[in-house]
N, C-alpha and C positions, 0 to 999 in steps of 0.2 A: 913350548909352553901351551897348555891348554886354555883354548878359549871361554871364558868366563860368561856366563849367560845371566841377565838380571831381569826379575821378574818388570812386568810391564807398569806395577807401582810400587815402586822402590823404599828399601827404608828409609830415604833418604843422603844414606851416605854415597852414594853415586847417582850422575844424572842416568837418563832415561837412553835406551841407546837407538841407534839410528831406526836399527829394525821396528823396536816399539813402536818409536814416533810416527813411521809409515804406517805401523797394524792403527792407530789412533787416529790415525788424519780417513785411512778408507775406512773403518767403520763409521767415524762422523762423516764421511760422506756418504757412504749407504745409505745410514740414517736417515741423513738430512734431504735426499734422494726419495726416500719411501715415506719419510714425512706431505714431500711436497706431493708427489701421487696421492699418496692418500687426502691431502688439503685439497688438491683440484679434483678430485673424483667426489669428493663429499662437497666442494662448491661448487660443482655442473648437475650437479644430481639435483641440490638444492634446487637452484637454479630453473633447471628443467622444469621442476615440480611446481615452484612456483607460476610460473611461467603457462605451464597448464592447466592450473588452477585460476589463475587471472583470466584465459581464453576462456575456460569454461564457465566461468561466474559473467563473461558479456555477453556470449550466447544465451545464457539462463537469462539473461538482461533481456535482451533483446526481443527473446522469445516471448517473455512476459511481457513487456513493453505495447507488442502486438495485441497481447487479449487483453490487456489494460483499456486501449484508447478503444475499443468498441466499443464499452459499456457507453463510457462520456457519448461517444456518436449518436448512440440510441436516445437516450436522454435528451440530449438536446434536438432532435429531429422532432421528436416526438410532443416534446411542449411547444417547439416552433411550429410545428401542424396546430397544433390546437388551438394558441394564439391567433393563426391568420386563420383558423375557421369562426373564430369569434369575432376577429375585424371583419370579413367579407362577409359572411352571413349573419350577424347580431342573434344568433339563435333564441328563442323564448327559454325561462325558465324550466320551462315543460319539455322542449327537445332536447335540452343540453343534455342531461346524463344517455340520453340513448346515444349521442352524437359521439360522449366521452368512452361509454362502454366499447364502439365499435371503433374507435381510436386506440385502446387500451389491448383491444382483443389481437387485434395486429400487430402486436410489437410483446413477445412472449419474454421480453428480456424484463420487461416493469410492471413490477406490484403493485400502483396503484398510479393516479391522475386526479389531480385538483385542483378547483378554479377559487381563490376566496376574492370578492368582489368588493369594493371600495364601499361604505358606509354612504361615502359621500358620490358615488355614482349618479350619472347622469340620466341613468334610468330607476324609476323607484322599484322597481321588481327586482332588480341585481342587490338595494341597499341591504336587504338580510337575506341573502342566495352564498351559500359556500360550498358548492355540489363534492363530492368526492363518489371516485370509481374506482374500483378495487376487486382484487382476488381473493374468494374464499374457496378453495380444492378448485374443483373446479369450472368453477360459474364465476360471475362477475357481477356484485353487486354497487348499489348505489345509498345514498346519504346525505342527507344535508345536513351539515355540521352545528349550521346556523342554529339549530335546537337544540344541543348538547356546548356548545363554546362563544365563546368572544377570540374569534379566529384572527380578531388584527391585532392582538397583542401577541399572536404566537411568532418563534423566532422565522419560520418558514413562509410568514405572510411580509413582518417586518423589514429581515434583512434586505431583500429584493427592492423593497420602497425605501428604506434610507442609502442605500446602496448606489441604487438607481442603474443596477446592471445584473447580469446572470451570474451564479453563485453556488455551489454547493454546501450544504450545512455538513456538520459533525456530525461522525455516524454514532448512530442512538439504538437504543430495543426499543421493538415495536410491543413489546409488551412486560408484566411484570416479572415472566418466568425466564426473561432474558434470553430466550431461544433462537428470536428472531432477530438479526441484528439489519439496519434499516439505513439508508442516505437518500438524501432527496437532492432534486436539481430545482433549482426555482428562478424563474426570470418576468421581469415588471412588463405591465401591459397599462397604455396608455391610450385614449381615446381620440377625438379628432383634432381636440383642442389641446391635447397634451396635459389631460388632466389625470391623474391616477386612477386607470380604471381595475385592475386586479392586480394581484401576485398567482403566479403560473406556476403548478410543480408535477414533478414526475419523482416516485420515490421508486426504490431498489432494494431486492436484498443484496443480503452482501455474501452469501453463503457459494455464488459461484467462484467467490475471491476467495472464499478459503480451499474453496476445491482447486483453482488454481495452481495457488502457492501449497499444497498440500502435495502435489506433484512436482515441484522443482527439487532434484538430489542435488546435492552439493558436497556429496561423499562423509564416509564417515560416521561420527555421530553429529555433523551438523544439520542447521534447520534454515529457513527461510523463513522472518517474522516482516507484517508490516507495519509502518506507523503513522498516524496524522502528522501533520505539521508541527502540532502541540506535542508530541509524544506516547499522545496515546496507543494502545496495542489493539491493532483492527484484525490482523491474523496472527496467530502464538499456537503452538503446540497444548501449551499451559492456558487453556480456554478459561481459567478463574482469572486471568488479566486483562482481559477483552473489554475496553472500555472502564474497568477500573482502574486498571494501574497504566503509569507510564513508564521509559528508557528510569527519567530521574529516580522515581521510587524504587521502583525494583533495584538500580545502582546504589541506592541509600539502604535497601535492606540489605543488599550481598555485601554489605562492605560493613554490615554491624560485626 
C-alpha cells in the first residue's frame, strides 16, 4: 500500500502527520531563535549607543563645567580687590576711577566696574559719587553716573542691600540693538560701623558663553542651549529667543 502524504495544512479531514509536526516545531524554533538574535543584537546596540552617548554628554558636562567656574572666579576676585582697596585705602573721589581703570585693565575677562555709594554715606563726597569703568574698543573709560541716574533704585545697587550678600543679577542687553548681552556680579560693602556704605559690581559679557557652548557636538542634528533659573534662553542656536522667550513659551508655541 502506498504511503499517503498530507500537505502540512490539512483540509481538515485528517490530522497533521508526525513529519509535519516536526517541520512546524523546527521552524518555530529557528524562528524563535533568529527572533531572539535579532532582539538581543538590537538591545546591545541600543544599549551601547545609549551608553555612549550618556559618557559623552558628562565629558561635554564636565568639560564645560571647567570654563564655566572661571568666569564666576574672575568676578568675584576682582570686586573683592576693589572692595578692600576702598576699605584700606578710603580713596578720594578724584583717585578712584584711575584706581578702578587699573583694576579693570588686569582682568581682560570684565566689561566693566562700579562703585554706587550710599546717599547716606558717611563721607559727603561719596553721597552723589557712582564711579563706573569700562570698555570701549580699546581704551577704558570712566563716568559718574551720579549725573545721568538715581542709581539706588537700580536692581544692581539694590539687590546687594536688601540681600545683604553677593549675587548675580539676570542676564540683560547692554544696549537697544540687543547685541550685546551683559550679567553683572554685585556684592555689599559696609563701613566701620556696619553701616551701608556701597553696592560693588563687576559686569560680563556673555558672548564667551556662547562661544563656548557653540563648540560643544553632541552629534547629529542636536544642539547645546542654556537657561537661567527662570527659563530664560542665555545661549540658543535661534538667537531671536535670547532673553525673550523661555523653555515655557516656546513649549506653549510648539504645542499649538
Amino acid at each position: 500500500m502506498k504511503e499517503r502524504f498530507f500537505p502540512l495544512f490539512p483540509d481538515g479531514r485528517r490530522g497533521v502527520s508526525i513529519a509535519a509536526k516536526l517541520a512546524l516545531m523546527i521552524v518555530a524554533g529557528v524562528g524563535a531563535v533568529f527572533l531572539a538574535i535579532v532582539f538581543y543584537g538590537y538591545s546591545t546596540s541600543r544599549e551601547a549607543l545609549e551608553e555612549e552617548f550618556q559618557g559623552r554628554m558628562e565629558n561635554l558636562g564636565r568639560a564645560a563645567e571647567s570654563q564655566f567656574l572661571q568666569i564666576p572666579m574672575v568676578a568675584e576676585a576682582v570686586t573683592r580687590d576693589l572692595a578692600t582697596m576702598i576699605t584700606l585705602f578710603e580713596p578720594s573721589p578724584e583717585k578712584m576711577p584711575e584706581m578702578m581703570k587699573e583694576l579693570l585693565a588686569s582682568h581682560s575677562q570684565v566689561t566693566g566696574l562700579y562703585v554706587g555709594f550710599s546717599k547716606q554715606a558717611t563721607n559727603p563726597l561719596f553721597r552723589n559719587f557712582c564711579p563706573l569703568v569700562f570698555r570701549q574698543g580699546n581704551s577704558i573709560q570712566y563716568k559718574n553716573l551720579a549725573g545721568e541716574m538715581d542709581w539706588t533704585v537700580q536692581d544692581w545697587y539694590q539687590l546687594p542691600l536688601q540681600m545683604g550678600k553677593p549675587l548675580w543679577t539676570e542676564p540683560f542687553f547692554a544696549d537697544e540693538r540687543a547685541e550685546s548681552m551683559m550679567i553683572s556680579y554685585g556684592i555689599p560693602l559696609y563701613d566701620a560701623n556696619w553701616r551701608y556704605l556701597a553696592s560693588i559690581g563687576a559686569s560680563l559679557e556673555l558672548h564667551w558663553l556662547a562661544d563656548i557652548i557653540s563648540t560643544m557636538e553632541v552629534g547629529g542634528h542636536g544642539y547645546v542651549f542654556l537657561v537661567t533659573s527662570n527659563g530664560a534662553f542665555v545661549s540658543h542656536p535661534r538667537r531671536e529667543l535670547l532673553m525673550r522667550e523661555t523653555l515655557f513659551t516656546v513649549a506653549e508655541m510648539e504645542n499649538r
